[in-house]
C-alpha positions as CSV (number, residue, x, y, z in Angstrom):
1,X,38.9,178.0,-22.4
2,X,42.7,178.7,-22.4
3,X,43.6,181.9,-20.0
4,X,46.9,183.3,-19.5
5,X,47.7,184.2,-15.9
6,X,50.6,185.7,-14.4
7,X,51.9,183.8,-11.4
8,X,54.2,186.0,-10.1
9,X,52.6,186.0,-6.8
10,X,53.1,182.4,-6.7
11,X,57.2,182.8,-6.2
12,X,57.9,184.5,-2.6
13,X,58.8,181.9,-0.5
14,X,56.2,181.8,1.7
15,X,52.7,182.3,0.7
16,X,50.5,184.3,2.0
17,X,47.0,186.7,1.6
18,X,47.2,187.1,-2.4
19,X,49.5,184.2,-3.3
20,X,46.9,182.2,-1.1
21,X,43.8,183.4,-2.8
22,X,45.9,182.9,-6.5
23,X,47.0,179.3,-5.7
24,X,43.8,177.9,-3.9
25,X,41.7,179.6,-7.2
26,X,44.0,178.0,-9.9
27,X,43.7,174.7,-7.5
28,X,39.9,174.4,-8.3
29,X,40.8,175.8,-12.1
30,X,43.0,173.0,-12.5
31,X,39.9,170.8,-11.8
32,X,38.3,171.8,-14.6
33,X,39.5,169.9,-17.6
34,X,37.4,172.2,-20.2
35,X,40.0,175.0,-18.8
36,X,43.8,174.7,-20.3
37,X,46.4,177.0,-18.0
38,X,49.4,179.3,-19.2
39,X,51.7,180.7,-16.7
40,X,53.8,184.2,-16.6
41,X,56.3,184.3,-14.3
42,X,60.0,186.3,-14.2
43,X,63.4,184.9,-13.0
44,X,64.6,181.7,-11.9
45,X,62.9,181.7,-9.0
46,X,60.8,178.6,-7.2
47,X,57.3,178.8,-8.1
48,X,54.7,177.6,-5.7
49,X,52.1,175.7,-7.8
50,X,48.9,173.1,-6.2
51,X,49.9,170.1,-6.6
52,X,48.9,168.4,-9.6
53,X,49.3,172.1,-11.9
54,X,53.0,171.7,-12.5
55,X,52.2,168.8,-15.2
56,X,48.8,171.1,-16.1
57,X,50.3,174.6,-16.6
58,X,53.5,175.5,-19.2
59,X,55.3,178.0,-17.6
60,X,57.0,181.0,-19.5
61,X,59.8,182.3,-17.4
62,X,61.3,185.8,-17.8
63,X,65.2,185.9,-17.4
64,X,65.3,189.4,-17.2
65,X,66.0,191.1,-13.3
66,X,63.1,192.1,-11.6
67,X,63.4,195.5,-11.1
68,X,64.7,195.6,-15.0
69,X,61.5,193.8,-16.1
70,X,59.1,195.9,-14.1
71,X,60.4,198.7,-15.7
72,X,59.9,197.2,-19.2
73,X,56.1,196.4,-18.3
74,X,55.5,199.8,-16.9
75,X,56.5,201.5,-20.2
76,X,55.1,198.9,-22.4
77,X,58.3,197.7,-24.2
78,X,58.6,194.8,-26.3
79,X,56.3,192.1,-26.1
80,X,53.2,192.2,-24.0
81,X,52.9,189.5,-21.5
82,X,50.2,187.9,-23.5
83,X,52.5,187.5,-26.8
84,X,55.5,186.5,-25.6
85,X,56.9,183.6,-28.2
86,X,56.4,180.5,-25.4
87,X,52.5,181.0,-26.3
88,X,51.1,180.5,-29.7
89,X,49.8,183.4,-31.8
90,X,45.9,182.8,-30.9
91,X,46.4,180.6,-28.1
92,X,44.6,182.6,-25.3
93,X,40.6,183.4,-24.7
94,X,42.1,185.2,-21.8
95,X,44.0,187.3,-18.9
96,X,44.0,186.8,-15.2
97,X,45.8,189.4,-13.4
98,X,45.7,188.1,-9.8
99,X,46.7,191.2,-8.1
100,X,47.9,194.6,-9.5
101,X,51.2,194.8,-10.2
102,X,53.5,196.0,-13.3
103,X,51.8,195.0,-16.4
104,X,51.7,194.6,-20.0
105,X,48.7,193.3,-21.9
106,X,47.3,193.6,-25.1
107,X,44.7,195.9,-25.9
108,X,42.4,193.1,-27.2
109,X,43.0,191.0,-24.7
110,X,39.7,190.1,-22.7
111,X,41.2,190.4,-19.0
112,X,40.6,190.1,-15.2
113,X,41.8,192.0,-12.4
114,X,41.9,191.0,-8.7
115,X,42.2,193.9,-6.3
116,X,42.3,192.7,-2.5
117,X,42.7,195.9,-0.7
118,X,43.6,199.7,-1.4
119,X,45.5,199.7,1.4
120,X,48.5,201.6,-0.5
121,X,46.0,204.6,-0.7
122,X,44.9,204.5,2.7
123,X,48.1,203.4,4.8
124,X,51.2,204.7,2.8
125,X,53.4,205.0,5.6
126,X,52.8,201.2,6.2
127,X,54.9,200.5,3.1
128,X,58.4,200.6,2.5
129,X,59.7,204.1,0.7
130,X,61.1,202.3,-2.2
131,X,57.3,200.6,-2.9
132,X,55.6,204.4,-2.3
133,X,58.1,205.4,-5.3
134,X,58.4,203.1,-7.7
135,X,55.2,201.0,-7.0
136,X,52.4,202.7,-5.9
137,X,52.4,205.1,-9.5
138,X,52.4,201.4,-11.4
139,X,49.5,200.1,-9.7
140,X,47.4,203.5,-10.1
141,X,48.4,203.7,-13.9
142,X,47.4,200.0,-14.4
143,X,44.0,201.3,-12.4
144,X,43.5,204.1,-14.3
145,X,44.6,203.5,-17.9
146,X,46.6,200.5,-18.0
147,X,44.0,198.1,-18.2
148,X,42.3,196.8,-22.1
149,X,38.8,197.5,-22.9
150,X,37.6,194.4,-22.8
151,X,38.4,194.1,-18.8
152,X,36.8,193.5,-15.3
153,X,37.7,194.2,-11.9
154,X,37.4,191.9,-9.3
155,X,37.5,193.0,-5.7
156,X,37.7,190.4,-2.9
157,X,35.1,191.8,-1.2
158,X,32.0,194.5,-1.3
159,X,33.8,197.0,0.9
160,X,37.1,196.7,-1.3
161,X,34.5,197.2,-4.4
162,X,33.6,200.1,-2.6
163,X,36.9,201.6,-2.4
164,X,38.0,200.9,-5.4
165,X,34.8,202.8,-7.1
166,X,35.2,205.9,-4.8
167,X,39.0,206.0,-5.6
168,X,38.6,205.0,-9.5
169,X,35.1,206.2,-10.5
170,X,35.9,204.8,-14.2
171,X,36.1,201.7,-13.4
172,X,32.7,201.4,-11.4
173,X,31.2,199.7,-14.5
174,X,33.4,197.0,-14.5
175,X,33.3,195.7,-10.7
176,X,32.5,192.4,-9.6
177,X,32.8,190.5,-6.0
178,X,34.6,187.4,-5.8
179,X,34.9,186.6,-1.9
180,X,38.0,183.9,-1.2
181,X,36.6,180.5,0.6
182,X,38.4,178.2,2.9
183,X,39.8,174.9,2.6
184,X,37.9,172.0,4.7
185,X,40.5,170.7,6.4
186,X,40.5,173.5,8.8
187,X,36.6,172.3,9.9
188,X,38.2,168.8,10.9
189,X,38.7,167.7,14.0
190,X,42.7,167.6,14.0
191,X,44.1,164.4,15.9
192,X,45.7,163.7,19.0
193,X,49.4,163.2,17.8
194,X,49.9,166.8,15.5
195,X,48.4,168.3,18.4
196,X,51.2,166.8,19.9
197,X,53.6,167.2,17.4
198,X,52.9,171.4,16.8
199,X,52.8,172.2,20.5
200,X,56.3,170.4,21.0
201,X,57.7,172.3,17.7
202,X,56.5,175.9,19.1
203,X,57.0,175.0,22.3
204,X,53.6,175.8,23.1
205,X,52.2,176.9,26.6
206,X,48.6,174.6,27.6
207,X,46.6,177.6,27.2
208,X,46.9,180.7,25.3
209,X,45.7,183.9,23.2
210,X,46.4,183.6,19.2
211,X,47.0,185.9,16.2
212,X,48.1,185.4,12.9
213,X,49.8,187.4,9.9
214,X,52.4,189.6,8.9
215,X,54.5,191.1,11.9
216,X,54.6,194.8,10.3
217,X,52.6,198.0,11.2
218,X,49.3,197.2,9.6
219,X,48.2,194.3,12.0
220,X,48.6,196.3,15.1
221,X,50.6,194.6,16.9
222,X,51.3,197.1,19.3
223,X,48.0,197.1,20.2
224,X,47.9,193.2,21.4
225,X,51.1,193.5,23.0
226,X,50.4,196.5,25.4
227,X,46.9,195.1,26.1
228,X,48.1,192.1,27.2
229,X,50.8,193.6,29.7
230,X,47.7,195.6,31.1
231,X,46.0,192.1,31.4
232,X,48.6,190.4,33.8
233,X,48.6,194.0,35.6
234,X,45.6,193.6,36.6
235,X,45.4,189.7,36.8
236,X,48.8,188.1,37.4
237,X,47.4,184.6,37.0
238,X,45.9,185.0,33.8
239,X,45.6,181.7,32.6
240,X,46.8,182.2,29.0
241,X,49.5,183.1,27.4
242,X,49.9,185.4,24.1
243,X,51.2,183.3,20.7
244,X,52.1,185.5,17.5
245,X,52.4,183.5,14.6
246,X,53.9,185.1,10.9
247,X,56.7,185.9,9.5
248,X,58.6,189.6,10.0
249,X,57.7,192.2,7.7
250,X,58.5,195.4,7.4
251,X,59.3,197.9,10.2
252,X,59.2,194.8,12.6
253,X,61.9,196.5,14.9
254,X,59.4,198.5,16.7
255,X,57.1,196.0,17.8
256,X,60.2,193.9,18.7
257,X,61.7,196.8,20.6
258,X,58.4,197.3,22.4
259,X,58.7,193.4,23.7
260,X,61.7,193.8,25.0
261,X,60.5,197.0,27.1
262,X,57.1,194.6,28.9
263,X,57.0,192.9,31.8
264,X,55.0,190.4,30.1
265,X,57.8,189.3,27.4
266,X,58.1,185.9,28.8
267,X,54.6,184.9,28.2
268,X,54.7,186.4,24.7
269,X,55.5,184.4,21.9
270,X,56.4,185.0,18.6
271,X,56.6,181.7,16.9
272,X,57.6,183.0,12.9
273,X,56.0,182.1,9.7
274,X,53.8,178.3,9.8
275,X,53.1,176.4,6.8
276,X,49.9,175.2,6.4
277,X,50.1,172.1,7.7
278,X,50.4,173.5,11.4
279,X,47.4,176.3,11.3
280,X,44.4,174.1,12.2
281,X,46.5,172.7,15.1
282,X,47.0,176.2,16.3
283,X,43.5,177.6,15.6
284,X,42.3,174.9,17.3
285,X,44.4,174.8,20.4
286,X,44.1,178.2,21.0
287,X,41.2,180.0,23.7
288,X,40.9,183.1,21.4
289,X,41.7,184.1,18.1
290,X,42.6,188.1,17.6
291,X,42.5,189.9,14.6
292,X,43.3,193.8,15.6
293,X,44.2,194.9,12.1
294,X,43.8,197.9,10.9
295,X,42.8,197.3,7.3
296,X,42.3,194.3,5.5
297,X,40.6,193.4,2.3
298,X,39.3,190.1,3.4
299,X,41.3,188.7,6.4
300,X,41.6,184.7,5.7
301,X,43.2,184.1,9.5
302,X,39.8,185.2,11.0
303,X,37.9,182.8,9.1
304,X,40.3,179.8,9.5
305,X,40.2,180.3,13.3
306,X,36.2,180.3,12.9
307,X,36.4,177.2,10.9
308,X,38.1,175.6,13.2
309,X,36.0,176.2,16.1
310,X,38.1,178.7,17.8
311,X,35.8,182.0,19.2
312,X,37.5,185.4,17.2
313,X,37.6,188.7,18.2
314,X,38.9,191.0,15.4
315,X,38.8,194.9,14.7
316,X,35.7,196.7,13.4
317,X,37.8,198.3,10.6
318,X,37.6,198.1,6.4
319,X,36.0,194.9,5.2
320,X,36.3,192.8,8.5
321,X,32.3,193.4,9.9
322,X,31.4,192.7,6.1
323,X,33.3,189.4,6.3
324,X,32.9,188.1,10.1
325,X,29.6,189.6,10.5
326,X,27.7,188.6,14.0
327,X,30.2,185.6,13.9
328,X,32.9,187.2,15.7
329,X,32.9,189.7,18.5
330,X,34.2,193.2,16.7
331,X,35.9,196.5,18.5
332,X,37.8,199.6,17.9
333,X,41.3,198.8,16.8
334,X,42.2,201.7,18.9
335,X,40.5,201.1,22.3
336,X,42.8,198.5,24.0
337,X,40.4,198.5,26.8
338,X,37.5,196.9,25.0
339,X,39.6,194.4,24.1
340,X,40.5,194.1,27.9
341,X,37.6,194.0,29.0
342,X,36.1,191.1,26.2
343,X,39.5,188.8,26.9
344,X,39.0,188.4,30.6
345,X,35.4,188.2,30.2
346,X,35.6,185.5,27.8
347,X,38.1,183.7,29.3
348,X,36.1,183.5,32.4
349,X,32.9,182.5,30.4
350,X,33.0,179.3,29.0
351,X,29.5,179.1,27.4
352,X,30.0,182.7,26.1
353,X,33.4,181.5,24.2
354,X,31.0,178.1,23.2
355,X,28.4,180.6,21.3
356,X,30.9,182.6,19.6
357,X,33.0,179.3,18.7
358,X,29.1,177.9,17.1
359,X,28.3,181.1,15.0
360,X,32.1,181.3,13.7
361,X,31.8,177.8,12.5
362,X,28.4,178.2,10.6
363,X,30.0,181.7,9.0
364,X,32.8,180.0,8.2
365,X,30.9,177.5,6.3
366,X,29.6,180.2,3.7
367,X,32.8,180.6,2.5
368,X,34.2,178.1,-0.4
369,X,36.9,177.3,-3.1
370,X,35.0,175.8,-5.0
371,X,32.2,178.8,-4.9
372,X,34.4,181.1,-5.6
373,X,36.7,179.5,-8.7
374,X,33.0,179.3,-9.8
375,X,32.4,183.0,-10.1
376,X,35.5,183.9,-11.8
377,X,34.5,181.0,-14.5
378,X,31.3,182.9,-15.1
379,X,33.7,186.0,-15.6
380,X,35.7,184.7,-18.1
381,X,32.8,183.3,-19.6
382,X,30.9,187.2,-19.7
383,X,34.3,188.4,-21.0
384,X,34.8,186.4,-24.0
385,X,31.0,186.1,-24.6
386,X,31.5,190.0,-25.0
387,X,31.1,191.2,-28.7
């Protein structure tokens, strides 16, 4: 099979949710050697490709500026994506679209959509103005009209399935589920020395709280760091401190400028963006894992901590109870003092934290690259098997 896919998620400089789930898919794709691999991508930008797919994949490479070239996909000028000269009249079975964006396809061209989250239709004041205006319409004409006949939509998980089919009736038909998996690495026992070596880097304290993702609005934020100044009110020699990983996002200031207002802002630590060599470390060093986001599609930082033995508690909010299930201990991303009142109890509990550490582990397991680069080669397959 020879599929197109744009990899335009695959140049931000640091990767994360849907460049993640694009780059560990084509990973297992490139594999597959029955498979051949043609990229899209605009600009001179770096490209973030798994390592052995730069010598796998040609690249074709837009020169035009973004905003300039997002504009000439929206209104379908020139060339679709699928016909640009760089790929031989003929050349493709198929279209992978990892995540809605501006687009440009052929109307015969057999192609898959991944969705990971309608957040954008749920949380618009989350986003920046500029994505609200220009954006936002893009992504609901490619929903609604935008896409060829001969198409499926993928969500990342039944509840984004669900959305999607309440907000986009039409395209109910053409669902499917492929859930993301996790790389094994993050099951092994990680040694002595990078233990070593990531605590020194951060500047790590022996114990503490962890989260991971985004520092923006949707995560909730707030919430953590206001329950945790309540948390040493109550109990100045709480034994853990609170470590924020990920990079800042949009409308950081105001979690920043709460920090600077708490008591507690010298056992809070925001430690930026980590590549992936330093998450297992962190996951594994760290007494509890939160998650209080309020929406999420999937939630890969959840699972990872859960892989790597580390007992999660996480909000009971879009597709999270679908994902963690019993696994992880869920609550109201708006009741800071359930959260409390789990922490301390939790902390105190040792054979409580070794439970929810046990079933995190064998949930995590579920969950595979392999599995799921496996469903979306059955796609392709019912797509092009399609008369």
């Amino acid at each position: 099979m020879k599929l197109g896919v744009d990899i335009r998620c695959l140049q931000d400089k640091r990767r994360t949710g849907v460049g993640e789930y694009a780059w560990q898919v084509l990973k297992e794709l490139s594999q597959d050697k029955s498979i051949s691999l043609y990229g899209w991508a605009n600009a001179a930008g770096r490209i973030d490709l798994p390592a052995g797919l730069e010598r796998l994949m040609p690249i074709y490479r837009g020169r035009l500026p973004n905003k300039l070239m997002n504009l000439k996909l929206w209104l379908k000028f020139g060339r679709p994506m699928d016909k640009v000269k760089a790929i031989k009249p003929g050349a493709l079975d198929a279209w992978w679209l990892p995540n809605p964006s501006f687009a440009h396809i052929s109307p015969t061209r057999p192609t898959l959509l991944t969705v990971h989250d309608l957040a954008f239709r749920h949380y618009p004041e989350y986003f920046p103005y500029k994505g609200r205006l220009w954006y936002f319409p893009a992504v609901r004409s490619l929903l609604t009209r935008g896409l060829p006949k001969r198409s499926l939509v993928v969500a990342v998980s039944q509840h984004t399935a669900e959305d999607i089919a309440q907000e986009f009736p039409q395209l109910k038909s053409r669902l499917r589920v492929a859930p993301p998996g996790l790389e094994t690495r993050y099951f092994d026992t990680v040694p002595a020395e990078k233990v070593a070596a990531v605590k020194q880097r951060y500047q790590l304290p022996p114990r503490y709280l962890f989260s991971l993702g985004t520092i923006e609005p949707r995560k909730n934020y707030q919430l953590l760091l206001r329950l945790y100044e309540e948390i040493l009110r109550r109990e100045p020699d709480f034994p853990c401190d609170l470590v924020i990983a990920g990079g800042w996002g949009w409308r950081f200031k105001s979690i920043r400028q709460l920090l600077l207002r708490l008591k507690s802002r010298t056992r809070i630590h925001f430690i930026g963006y980590v590549p992936d060599d330093d998450k297992a470390a962190l996951y594994a060093q760290a007494d509890l894992f939160l998650f209080p986001s309020l929406y999420e599609g999937i939630g890969l930082p959840p699972l990872e901590a859960m892989a790597a033995g580390t007992p999660v508690i996480a909000s009971q909010a879009a597709s999270l109870p679908e994902v963690l299930a019993e696994a992880a201990m869920l609550l109201s991303p708006f009741l800071s003092e359930t959260w409390i009142d789990n922490i301390c109890w939790l902390i105190k509990d040792q054979a409580a934290r070794q439970e929810l550490s046990d079933r995190g582990r064998a949930r995590a397991r579920q969950f595979s690259w392999v599995k799921t680069a496996a469903v979306y080669k059955d796609l392709w397959q019912e797509l092009t098997a399609a008369t």
